[in-house]
Structure formats: C-alpha cells, structure tokens
N, C-alpha and C positions, 0 to 999 in steps of 0.2 A: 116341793118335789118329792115324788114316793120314791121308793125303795126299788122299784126295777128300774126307773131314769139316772138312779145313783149308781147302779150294778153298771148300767150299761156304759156310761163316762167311764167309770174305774176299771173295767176292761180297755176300751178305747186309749184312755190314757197309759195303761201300760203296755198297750203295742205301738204308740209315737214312742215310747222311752227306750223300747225296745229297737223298732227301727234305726231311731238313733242312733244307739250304742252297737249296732251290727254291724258296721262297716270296720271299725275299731279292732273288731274281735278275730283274731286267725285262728280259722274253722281245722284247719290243718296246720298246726305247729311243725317248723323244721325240727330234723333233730341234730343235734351235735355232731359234729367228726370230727375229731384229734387228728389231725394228720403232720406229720412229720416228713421232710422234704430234704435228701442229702444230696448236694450239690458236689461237683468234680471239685472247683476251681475256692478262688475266697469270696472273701463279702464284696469286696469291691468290683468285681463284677456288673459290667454294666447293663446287661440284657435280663439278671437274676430279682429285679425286682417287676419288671416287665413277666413274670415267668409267675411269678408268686401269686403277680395280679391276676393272670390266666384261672388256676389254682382254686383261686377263691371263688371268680367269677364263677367257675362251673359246676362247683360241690353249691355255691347257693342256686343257679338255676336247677341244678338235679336233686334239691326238695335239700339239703343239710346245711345248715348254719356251721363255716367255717372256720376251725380253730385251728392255725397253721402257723408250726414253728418249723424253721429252717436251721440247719448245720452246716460249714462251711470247710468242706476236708481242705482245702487250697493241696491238693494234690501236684499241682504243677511245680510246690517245692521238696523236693526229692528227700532233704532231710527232714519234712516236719515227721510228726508223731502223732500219728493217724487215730493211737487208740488211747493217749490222753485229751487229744479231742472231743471223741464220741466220749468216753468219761464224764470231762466237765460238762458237758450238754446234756449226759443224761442226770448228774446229779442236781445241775441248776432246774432242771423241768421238776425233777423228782423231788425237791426241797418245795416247788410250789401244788406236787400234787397232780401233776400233768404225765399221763403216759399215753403215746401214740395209739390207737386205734388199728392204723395201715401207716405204711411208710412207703412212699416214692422214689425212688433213686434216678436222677440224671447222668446218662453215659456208662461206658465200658469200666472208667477205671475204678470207682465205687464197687460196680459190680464185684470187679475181677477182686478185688482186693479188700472189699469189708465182709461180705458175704461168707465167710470162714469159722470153722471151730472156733477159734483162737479171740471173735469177736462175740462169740453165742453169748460170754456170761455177762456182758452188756446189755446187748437186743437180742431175745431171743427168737431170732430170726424163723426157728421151727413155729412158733407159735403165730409173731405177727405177720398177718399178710404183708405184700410186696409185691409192688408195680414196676419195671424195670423199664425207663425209656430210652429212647436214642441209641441201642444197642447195634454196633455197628460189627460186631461179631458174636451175634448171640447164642451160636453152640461152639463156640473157644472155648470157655471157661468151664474146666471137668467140674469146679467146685461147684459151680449152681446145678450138674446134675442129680438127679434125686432128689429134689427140692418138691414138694407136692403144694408150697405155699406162696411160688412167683406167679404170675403174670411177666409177659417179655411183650415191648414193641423193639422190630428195630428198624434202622438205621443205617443199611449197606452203605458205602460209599461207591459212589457213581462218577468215579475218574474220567472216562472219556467223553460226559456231557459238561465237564466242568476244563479240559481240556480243549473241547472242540468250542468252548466258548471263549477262551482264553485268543483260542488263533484268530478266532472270527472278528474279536473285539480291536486285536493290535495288529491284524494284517501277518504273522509270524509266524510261518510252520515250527517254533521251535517253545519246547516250553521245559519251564526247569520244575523239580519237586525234590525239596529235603526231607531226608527220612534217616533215622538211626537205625539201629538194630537192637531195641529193648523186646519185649513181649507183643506187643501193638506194633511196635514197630515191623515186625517181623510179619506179621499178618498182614498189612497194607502193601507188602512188597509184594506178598504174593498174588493177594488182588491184585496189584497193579499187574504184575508182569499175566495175570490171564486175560485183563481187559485189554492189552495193549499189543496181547502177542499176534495179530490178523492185523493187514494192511486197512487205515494208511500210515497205521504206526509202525514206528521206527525206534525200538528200545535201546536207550545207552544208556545201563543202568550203573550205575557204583565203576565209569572208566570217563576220570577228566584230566589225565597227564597229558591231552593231546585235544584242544578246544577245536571245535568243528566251523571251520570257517567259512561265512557269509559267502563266499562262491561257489562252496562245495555243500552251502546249504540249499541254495538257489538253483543248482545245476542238477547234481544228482541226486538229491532228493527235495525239490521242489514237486513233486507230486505229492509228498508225504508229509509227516509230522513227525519230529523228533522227539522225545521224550528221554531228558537228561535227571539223572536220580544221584546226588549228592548226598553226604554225609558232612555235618558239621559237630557232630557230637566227640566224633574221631576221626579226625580230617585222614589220616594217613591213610585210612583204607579208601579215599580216593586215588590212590597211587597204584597204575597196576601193577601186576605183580608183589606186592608188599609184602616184606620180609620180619620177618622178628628181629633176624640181629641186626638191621638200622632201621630201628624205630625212629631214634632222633632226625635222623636224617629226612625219614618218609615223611614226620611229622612237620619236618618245613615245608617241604612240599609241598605235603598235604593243603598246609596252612597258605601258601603263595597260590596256590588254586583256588583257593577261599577266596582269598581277597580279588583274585581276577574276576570271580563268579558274581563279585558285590561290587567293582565296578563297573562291567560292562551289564548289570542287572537290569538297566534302563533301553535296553535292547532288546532279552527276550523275557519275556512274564513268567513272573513265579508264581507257581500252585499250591499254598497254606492245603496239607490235609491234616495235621494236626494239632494241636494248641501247644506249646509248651515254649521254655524261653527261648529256643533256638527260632522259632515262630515270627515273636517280637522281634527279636535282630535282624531277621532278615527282612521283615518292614521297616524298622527304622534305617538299614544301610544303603537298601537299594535307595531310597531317594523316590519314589516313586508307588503309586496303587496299585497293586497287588489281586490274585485272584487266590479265592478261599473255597474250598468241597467241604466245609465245617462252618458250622454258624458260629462257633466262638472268635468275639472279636469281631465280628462282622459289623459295622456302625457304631464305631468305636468314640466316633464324635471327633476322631482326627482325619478320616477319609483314608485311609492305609488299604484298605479292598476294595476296590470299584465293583465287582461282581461275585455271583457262585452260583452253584444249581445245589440246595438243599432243602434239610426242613425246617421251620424256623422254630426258635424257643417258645413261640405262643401255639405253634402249631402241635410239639411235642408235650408242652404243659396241659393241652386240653388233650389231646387223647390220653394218656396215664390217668388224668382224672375221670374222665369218663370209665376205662376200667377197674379205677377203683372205687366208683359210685356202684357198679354191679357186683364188684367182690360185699361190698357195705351193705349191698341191699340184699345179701346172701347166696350168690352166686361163685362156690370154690374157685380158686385163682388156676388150676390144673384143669378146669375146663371150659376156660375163656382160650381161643389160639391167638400164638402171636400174627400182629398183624405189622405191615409196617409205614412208616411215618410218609405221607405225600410231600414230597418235596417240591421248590417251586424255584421260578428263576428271581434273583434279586440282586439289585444294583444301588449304592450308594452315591444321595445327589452329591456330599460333601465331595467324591472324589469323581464326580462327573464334574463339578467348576474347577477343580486342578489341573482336568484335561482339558478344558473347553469344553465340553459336549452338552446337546441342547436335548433339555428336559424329552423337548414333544417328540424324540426320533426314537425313544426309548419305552415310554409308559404303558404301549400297546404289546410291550414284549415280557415287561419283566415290573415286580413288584420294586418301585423308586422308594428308601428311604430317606429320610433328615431332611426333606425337599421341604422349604417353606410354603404356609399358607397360601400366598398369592402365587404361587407356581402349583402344587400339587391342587389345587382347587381352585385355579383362576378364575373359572364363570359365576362358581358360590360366591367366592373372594370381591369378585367387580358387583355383581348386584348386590353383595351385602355393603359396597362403601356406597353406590348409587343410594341403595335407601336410606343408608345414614345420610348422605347428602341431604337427599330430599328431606329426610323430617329435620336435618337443623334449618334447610331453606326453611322451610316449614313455621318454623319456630322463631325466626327471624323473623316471617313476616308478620305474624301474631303480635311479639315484642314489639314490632316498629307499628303496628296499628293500634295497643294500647298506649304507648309512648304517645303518636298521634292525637289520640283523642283526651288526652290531659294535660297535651304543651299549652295549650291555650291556658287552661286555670294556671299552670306553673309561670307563665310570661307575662302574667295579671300579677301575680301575689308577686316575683320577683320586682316586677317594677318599681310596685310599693317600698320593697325592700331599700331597691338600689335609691329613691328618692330618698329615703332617710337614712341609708352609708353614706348619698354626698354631702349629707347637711354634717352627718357628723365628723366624714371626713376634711371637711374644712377645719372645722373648729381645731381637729388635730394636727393637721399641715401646719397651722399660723403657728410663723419661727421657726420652723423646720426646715432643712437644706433638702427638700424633696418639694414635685411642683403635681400637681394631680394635670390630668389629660382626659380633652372631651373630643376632639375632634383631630381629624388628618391636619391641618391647618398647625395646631398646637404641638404636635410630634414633629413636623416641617421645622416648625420653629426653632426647636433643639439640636436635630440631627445634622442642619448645616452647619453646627461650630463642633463636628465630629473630628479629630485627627486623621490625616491621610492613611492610604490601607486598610480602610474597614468600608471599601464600597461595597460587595457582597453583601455586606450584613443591613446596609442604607439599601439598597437595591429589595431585599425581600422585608425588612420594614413597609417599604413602596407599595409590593406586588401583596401587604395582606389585607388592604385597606377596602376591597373589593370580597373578602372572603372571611365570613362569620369562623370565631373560633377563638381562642385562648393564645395569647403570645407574650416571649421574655426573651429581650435581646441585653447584652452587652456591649457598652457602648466609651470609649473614653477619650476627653476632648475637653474643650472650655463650654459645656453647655448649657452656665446658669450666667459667661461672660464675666467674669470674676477677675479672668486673667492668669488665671489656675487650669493645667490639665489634670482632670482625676477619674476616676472610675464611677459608671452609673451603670442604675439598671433600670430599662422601660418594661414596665410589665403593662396591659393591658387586651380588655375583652371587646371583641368586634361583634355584636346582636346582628340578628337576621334579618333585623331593618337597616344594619351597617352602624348602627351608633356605637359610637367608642367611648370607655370609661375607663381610667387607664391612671396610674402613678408614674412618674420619673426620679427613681431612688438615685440617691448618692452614697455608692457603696464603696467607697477611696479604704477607709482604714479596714474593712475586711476583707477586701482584694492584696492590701498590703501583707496583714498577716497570713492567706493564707500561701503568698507564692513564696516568705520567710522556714515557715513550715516544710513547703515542701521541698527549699533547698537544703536544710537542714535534715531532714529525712535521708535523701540523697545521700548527701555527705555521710553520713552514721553508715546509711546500708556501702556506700563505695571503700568507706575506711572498716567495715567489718569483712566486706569480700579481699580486701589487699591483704589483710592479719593475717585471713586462712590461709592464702596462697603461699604468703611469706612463710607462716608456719610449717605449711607439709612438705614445698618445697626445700627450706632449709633443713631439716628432718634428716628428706632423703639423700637431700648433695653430701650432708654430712658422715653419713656413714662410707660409701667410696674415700669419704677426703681423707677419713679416720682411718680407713685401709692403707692407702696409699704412704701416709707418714709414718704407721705404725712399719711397712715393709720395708720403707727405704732405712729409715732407724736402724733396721736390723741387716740391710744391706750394708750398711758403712758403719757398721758397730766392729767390722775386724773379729767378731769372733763366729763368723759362718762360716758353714763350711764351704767347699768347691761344689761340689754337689746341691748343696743346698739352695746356694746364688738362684739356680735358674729355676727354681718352684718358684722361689722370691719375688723374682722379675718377672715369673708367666703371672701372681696374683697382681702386681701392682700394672700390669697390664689390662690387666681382666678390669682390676677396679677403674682404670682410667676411662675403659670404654665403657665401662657402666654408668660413669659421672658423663662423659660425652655424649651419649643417649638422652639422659635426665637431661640434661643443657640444650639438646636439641628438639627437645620436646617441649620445654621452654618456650625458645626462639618462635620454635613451630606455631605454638599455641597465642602467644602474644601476637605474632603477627595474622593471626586469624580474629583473636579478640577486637584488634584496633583496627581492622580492615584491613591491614596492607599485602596480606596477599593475593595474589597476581594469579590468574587463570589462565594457562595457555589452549584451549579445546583444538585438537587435529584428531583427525583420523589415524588411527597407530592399527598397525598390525598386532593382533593382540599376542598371536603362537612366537611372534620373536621377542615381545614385550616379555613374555612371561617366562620362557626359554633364559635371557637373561638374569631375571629375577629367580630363576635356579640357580645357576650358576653360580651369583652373589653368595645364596643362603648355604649351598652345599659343605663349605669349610665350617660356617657356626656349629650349622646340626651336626655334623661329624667332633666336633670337640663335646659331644655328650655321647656316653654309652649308651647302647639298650634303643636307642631311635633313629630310623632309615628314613629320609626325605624324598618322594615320591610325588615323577610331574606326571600328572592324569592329561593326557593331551586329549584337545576336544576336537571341531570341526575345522579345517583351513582354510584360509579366506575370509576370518572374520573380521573386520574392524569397529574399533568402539572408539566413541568419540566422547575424549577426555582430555585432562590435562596428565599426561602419561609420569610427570616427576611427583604431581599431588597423587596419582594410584600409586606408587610406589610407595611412599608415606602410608599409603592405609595399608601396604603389605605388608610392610616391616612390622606395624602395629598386629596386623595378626598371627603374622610367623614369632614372633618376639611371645605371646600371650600363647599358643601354641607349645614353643618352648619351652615355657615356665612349667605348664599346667600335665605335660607329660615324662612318666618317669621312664615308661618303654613303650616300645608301641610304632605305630608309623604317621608321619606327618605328609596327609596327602596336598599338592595343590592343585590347580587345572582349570578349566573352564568349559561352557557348553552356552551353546546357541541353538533355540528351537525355529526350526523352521516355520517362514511366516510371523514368527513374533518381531519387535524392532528392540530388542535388551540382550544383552551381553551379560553372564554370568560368570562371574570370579571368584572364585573359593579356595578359603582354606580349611582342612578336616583334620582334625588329631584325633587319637584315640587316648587323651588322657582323665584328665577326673570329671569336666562335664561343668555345668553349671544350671542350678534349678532353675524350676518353673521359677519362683517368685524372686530370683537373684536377675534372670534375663529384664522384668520389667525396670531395673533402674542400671544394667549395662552400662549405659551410655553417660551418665551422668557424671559428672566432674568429682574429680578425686574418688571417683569408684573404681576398690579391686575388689575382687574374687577372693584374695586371702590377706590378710594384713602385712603378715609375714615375708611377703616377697616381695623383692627390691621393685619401686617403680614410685611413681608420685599418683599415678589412675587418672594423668590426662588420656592414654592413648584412645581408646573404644570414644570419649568426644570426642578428641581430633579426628578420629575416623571420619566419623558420622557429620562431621561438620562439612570436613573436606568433601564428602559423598552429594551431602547437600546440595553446595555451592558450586557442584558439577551436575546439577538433577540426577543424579544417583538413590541408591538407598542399600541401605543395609538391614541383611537379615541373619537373626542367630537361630540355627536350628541344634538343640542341645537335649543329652539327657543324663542326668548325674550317673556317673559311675562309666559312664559308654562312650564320650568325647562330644566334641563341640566341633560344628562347621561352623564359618564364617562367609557370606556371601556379599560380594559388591555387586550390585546392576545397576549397570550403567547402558546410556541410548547408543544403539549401534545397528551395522546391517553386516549380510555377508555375500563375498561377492560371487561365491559358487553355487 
C-alpha cells in the first residue's frame, strides 16, 4: 500500500471517529443561573414544589442550567423572625460558596416586607436583580419605589368573576368573604367595595348584628347578589355600632355571630381571598367546599375549594422566569413593564365527588384538578388497557401454542416416569396403612365406608372423574374396613386420556395433633384476651371504689365539718356515677361481645329523638364551667331507621368523650339530611383538643383512649362503632389537633317533606 492510500484511510478514519463522537458533544453549553426563590408561606406547602419544577423547567429550555435554592418565610405565622430566617439561609448557602445571581419573590407580603433598608445588609437588594410575581397590589408598597433593580408581574384580584362563579355554581345570590383589617387587608376592602359598588351587587360590608333572611333574600333582592364582608380577626367590630367601653360585651357578640356564620356556612358559599389561618378555619368549620380568588391552598388534596377564577402557581412560576431569563441575558429589570398574570377558571375533582357532580358537565369550562387517570383521560385511558389486553391476549396465545407443541414430548417422558413411580411405589406402599389408586372403580371402593355428612365432598369426588387435573379431598370413615373410624387423605391425578393414579393416605395421628393445637392455641389466645379485660377493667372500677370509701371515711369520721358534708356527698356522688357508667359499659359491651343484644329497627322521628337527648345532657354539661351545649337543628320531617335506645348509647359515648376532651368552648349537637340522598346524619362537634391524623386510625379499637389519664376503661368509640354496625350505620371522625373533634353517625333513613 503507498503512501497516498494510507493518507487517505487516515483522514477517512478520523471523520467516522469524529462523526461519532459529534452527537455527544454540546456545540452550545448552557450557562449557570443561581437563582434563589423566596416564598410567602412554609415548606410544607403543597403547590411550592409544583412551582420549583416550573422554575427549573424554563431557565433549562431558555439556554441556562438551573441552580435553584428556595427559602421558606412561613409568613402566615405572625410571630416568626423573618430576618433570622433569611440569615441562616444566607449563611448555610454562603458556607457552600453559593450566592444568588437574581432572586424571585412570590406574592405581596415578601414584597411588602423584606424588600427594606433593614434587610439590605443581608441581600443587597440594590445590587441583585428581582422579579416580583403574583403582585396583587403592585404600586401599594412606597418601599419598592425607586427600586431601578425590580421587575413586577401582577396579580389583581378579580372579586366579582369569582363571585359571580360562586352563585352560579350553588344556585345563591348570597355570598360571604372574611377580611381583617391589617395592611392587605385594608387594600382588598377597598377593591372589593369598587368592584361591588354597580348593580347586581348588594354590599353588606362589616354589618352582621342582624342575618338577612332567606325571604328577604329571595324577595327583595332576588334580582341581586349580596355580598356579606365579615371579620373574624376581631369579631366585635361585627357589631354595629361598636363601642370601646364594652368591648367585652361586643366581643360575645361579635363571637355569637361567628359561630352563627359557621353554622349556617352550608347555605351560602364562602370566598377564600386570602391565605392566612382564619382561611383554614373557615374551611375546616363550614363542613363543606368552599370557593377561593387565590391559588393558595387551592387542591389541597382534601377537596376544601371546589372552584376559583385565578392564576395558577405554574402559571406565575413561568412568567417570573421568563423575565428573568431577559434580565440574565442583559436586559435592565426597569425596562421590562409589568405585565400581569392570565388567570384561568379551575375546579377541584376531590371536591366535585363531595358534591356529587359529574366530571363531563364541567371540563369544557374550567381547568379539573386531582381527577384520576381514567376519568381526566378516559379515551387514552380505555385504549391504553384495550392494548394491554390485546398484547397479554397476545401472549397467551404464543404461551399456549409453544406449551402446545411440547405436550406431546412432556406426556411421552412423563409416562416413562410415571411407569417407574408405580413400580416404586409399590415396593414402598408394602406394610403401609396407605393403599395407591388406579381407577374410578378403586376410589368407589373406599368412599362407600365414608361417615355420614361428607356427601358433598363424595358427590364432587364423583363429578372429577370425567375432568383432567390434580385432586386432594379429606375424607373420614372405616375405609380400609378395619372397624376403625379415622382420618384419610385421597390425593390423586386424572390425565387427559382420564387415567387416574392416585394414593389413599391415612392421616389419623396428624389430623389428631393438629385440631389438639389449635384448641390449645384458642385457649392461650381466649385466657390472654380475659386477663386484659380483667386488668384494665379492674384498674378503672377501682379508682371510683377508692373514691367512694375514702369520702364516706371522712363522712362518718365526726370530725367534718357542716359545710363540708355536702362537697363530700356531691364527690361520692360524682364517683358513684362514674363507677355506674364503667358498669354500664361493661354490661353494654358483653352483651354485644356474646351476641345477646337485641335490635329493635323503627322509624323514629329523629328532631324529637334528639330534642330529648338535649334535654337529658343539658344538667351534665352545665356542672362544668366554661362550656354551653348547643342543639344545631336540621331539616323536619326526617326519620331514620334504627334501634333509637342503641343511638342513644352511641350518644352518650360521644357527649361523654366530648366532655372530657373540652376545657371551654361549645359542644355542638344536631343533624342534617341531604336531599335525595337516603342517610341521616348525627353529630356531635366540640371545640376541645382534637385528636391526630395518626390517633383517628385506631379510634375505634378496644381499650383505646385519647389520654391515659382520664377516667374510662376505652370501650366506648367500640361500642359505638359496633353498635352503628349492627344497625348498617357508620361512623365518621372529622378531627384536627388543637381545633376539636366532630363525631358523625349515618344511619339509612328518608324525609317526609
């Protein structure tokens, strides 16, 4: 080979090595962005990782490899410390060598509130760019004037399309919205009251001493929409007229209007326009989906908002990015305008199945969240299981036509098999109390000196003699003739020419041991459930007994006083009904253990049932300070069909658990019936300590309390639940630590109005 044939491979060869390695190679490197991203609320935040992912997505498609640390003001708690927050965030970045490029800001109250002298010698805000999203008052705040280094989008709020959604959605010209009177707060009143002040709005702003009532909603202003503006930060300036010098007084008030506003809540819809904890309460009290003009909290994964007209967190996290891809790429922040955020309609499916409502009536209006796969994409959804069908059909039928074309060699070689297992299983049978089996004939044999009561199991013996496959019955009888009854087992295989090959074991002494075992077991596990019972209930009886002797002691000890006699006898009273309760719970719970209570199902009137069962409870509750017992009346007319002395039982259990668990506060009871549905709702609501997420999953469970400390043995929440049972009932606990605990019976009923 010469010297130009060698030149020319050795080019050649180094443009295949090159090709090669071309595709590998990024002609255009991204570059870095540091970006730092400071949030209103905390980490737990459920939309703020959704938001991140935004973020990143858009700084890599707009050319920069993104480097995004986030800080978590949790602003919504009033005392935290805003600025040893940003501190340790800036020191923990700055120990690794990391300093922000541009920084982000979500919402008004970052803004309003870090953006200050006071926080310069942290971030020096003169210097680092700043994108400001979601601004829903973005010339409020004097302090960001003269800033030449922001970027602003905002974020108006749009009250009367989130409004006029609310009435549309619930049939209600009437809609309510909580608002304080902070800095923000003070600004949405006044939007509110410009958006609201032209017909067909009806402003009743900060005046609830006088509730507008359903006839007079319907009458003279059933052409319009009311808009009711509440305070629950400072209930008394609900009162009109409100004075200084009775404050205490305004503030019951105030507060008795509160709780009217979170009862009848389920009649007209509340309007979420701000996030904060008066926000959360008023979703957790109303009992019901809720409408939000804010995306915080909005698919919360509890279904708490059914709707709202805004702009979403993914919406707001790409445009902020996108302007600060053009500040990055050299574009001054003071010569980009603000622009503001497109908002959109969106509904939550979590809180479309609370109400009944059907996916397909809503999807062509409004952006559906949490909606599963086979609903938000039913025709993707059905052809992607159609083809999974088909390719396992598929696949089956492959498997059954190579199975097919190798039975034959496997029913040749097994033959072989099976003729030298019989030879050897003779040889091992001889002297054996087991008999081998070739034929229907030789199983006939046996099965007639079977004991009476086992025709079923003779019967499909019978019916398998006709049908290839694998069979093991038990069988017990004299059926080696002996004059012995004992226990055997017929195993044997039917081939697909029908020939049977088959043992008849005699399995007497392991049938013996093992039904010894398992009464033994029995016994252990029945004598370790009696010990417990015995235990916790002797525990409890004992402390009442221990009361009771120690008072009376001191009653006929002669040296008490007059006075004193009747504290005496009101505890050994107290302790008597205490031990009476445990005794009755007892009773209660045994005769539900050993079946012998009795179910009487009628139809009861449930407004007199429960009218009574005030009545009962009103002297207990009144012997505690500090708690008013409160009957929520529902619909009339309704009956539920139960046994009305076992609901009662399950009331006591929840007014009793009620009692314990509130120190002040109110104990509400009541019921409600949704029309069209066929269940009756019973509840009882306290506002006392609450019981967690992870305490509700074992409720129910025997000898379960709440706190150890307080008197009871922790049948009651089982006997509830038993008793609910054994009535097709159910019980539901809706709870949150620190806020109180509802307790719901539903039971099957109808109403007759």
């Amino acid at each position: 080979m010469n010297v130009r044939k060698k030149h020319i491979l050795s080019t050649l060869l180094v443009l295949v090595m090159a090709l090669a390695v071309l595709p590998s190679c990024n002609l255009n490197p991204k570059k870095e962005a540091k970006v730092m991203v400071v949030f209103s609320y905390d980490k737990s935040h459920r939309m703020y990782d959704e938001f991140l992912a935004e973020v990143r997505s858009t700084l890599y498609d707009g050319g920069y490899n993104p480097n995004v640390r986030a800080v978590y003001m949790d602003m919504e708690n009033s005392s935290r410390d805003f600025k040893t927050t940003l501190q340790q965030f800036r020191d923990s970045m700055k120990s690794e060598g990391w300093a922000p490029d541009i920084m982000l800001f979500e919402g008004d109250r970052p803004a309003r509130q870090l953006i200050t002298p006071e926080y310069d010698s942290i971030f020096d805000f003169n210097r680092i760019p700043i994108v400001l999203g979601a601004l829903h008052h973005p010339n409020a705040w004097k302090n960001l004037e003269g800033h030449t280094n922001i970027a602003k989008w905002s974020d108006p709020m749009d009250f009367c399309t989130n409004i006029d959604l609310a009435v549309k959605l619930t049939g209600m010209n009437c809609v309510e919205i909580e608002l304080d009177y902070g800095a923000q707060d003070d600004l949405l009143r006044e939007e509110l009251n410009q958006q609201i002040s032209r017909p067909p709005y009806v402003n009743y702003m900060d005046f609830h001493d006088s509730r507008i009532s359903d006839t007079y909603r319907e009458t003279t202003f059933k052409d319009s929409i009311m808009v009711l503006v509440y305070n629950t930060q400072m209930p008394w300036l609900n009162v009109k007229d409100a004075r200084p010098d009775s404050l205490s007084e305004d503030w019951e008030t105030g507060n008795d209007q509160l709780n009217t506003i979170y009862t009848y809540a389920w009649k007209y819809p509340q309007l979420i326009v701000k996030k904060d904890v008066y926000s959360d309460l008023i979703a957790t009290k109303t009992d019901r989906p809720q409408f939000t003009a804010v995306k915080s909290d909005f698919g919360n994964g509890k279904g708490d908002y059914l709707a709202g007209y805004f702009a979403s967190y993914q919406t707001i996290a790409h445009d902020i990015t996108e302007t600060a891809i053009r500040i990055l790429d050299g574009t001054p922040p003071n010569k980009i305008d603000m622009k503001e955020h497109q908002k959109q309609m969106w509904m939550d499916y979590l809180a479309m199945e609370r109400l009944g409502m059907n996916y397909d009536d809503y999807v062509a209006e409004f952006n559906i969240i949490n909606a599963p796969n086979n609903v938000a994409y039913r025709n993707q959804y059905i052809t992607t299981i159609i083809a999974y069908v088909l390719g396992i059909i598929g696949f089956i039928i492959l498997i059954i036509y190579i199975v097919y074309k190798i039975r034959d060699n496997i029913i040749k070689r097994d033959k072989k098999r099976l003729e030298e297992s019989v030879y050897i299983t003779n040889l091992c049978l001889q002297g054996a109390d087991s008999y081998q089996i070739f034929t229907s004939d030789n199983i006939e044999k046996y099965i007639q000196h079977a004991d009476e009561g086992q025709e079923d199991t003779i019967l499909k013996i019978k019916n398998s003699y006709e049908v290839p496959g694998a069979y093991r019955f038990k069988l017990k009888g004299d059926l080696n003739r002996n004059g012995i009854n004992e226990f055997w087992e017929l195993r044997y295989t039917i081939r697909e020419n029908l020939e049977i090959n088959g043992l008849l074991l005699n399995v007497n002494e392991r049938e013996h041991q093992k039904e010894q075992m398992a009464m033994a077991l029995k016994a252990s596990l029945e004598s370790q459930k009696k010990e417990s019972f015995m235990l916790k209930t002797s525990r409890e009886i004992s402390t009442p007994l221990d009361a009771i002797r120690k008072y009376s002691d001191l009653l006929t000890s002669g040296n008490v006083k007059e006075e004193e006699k009747q504290l005496l006898s009101e505890k050994i009273t107290k302790s008597s009904e205490q031990l009476t309760t445990i005794i009755n719970d007892i009773l209660l719970f045994s005769r539900i253990e050993s079946g012998r209570q009795q179910y009487f199902l009628t139809d009861v009137d449930v407004k007199k049932f429960m009218q009574s069962v005030y009545q009962e409870w009103i002297p207990k509750v009144q012997e505690k300070e500090n708690i008013e017992l409160k009957l929520l009346e529902g619909r009339n007319g309704v009956l539920a069909t139960a046994d009305m002395e076992r609901v009662r039982d399950i009331m006591s259990q929840f007014l009793s658990n009620a009692l314990k668990f509130t120190q002040e506060g109110v104990i509400y009871m009541g019921w409600r019936y949704h029309l069209g549905g066929k269940n009756v709702e019973i509840f009882v609501e306290d506002t006392g300590e609450g019981i967690s997420e992870s305490k509700q999953k074992v409720a129910f469970s025997l000898f379960w309390k709440a706190n150890d400390f307080m008197p009871g043995v922790g049948l009651g929440l089982n006997i509830a639940k038993r008793l609910a049972d054994n009535m097709d009932g159910q019980i539901i606990i809706a709870s949150q630590e620190g806020f109180g605990s509802r307790f719901t019976l539903v039971l099957p009923g109808h109403c007759l109005l």
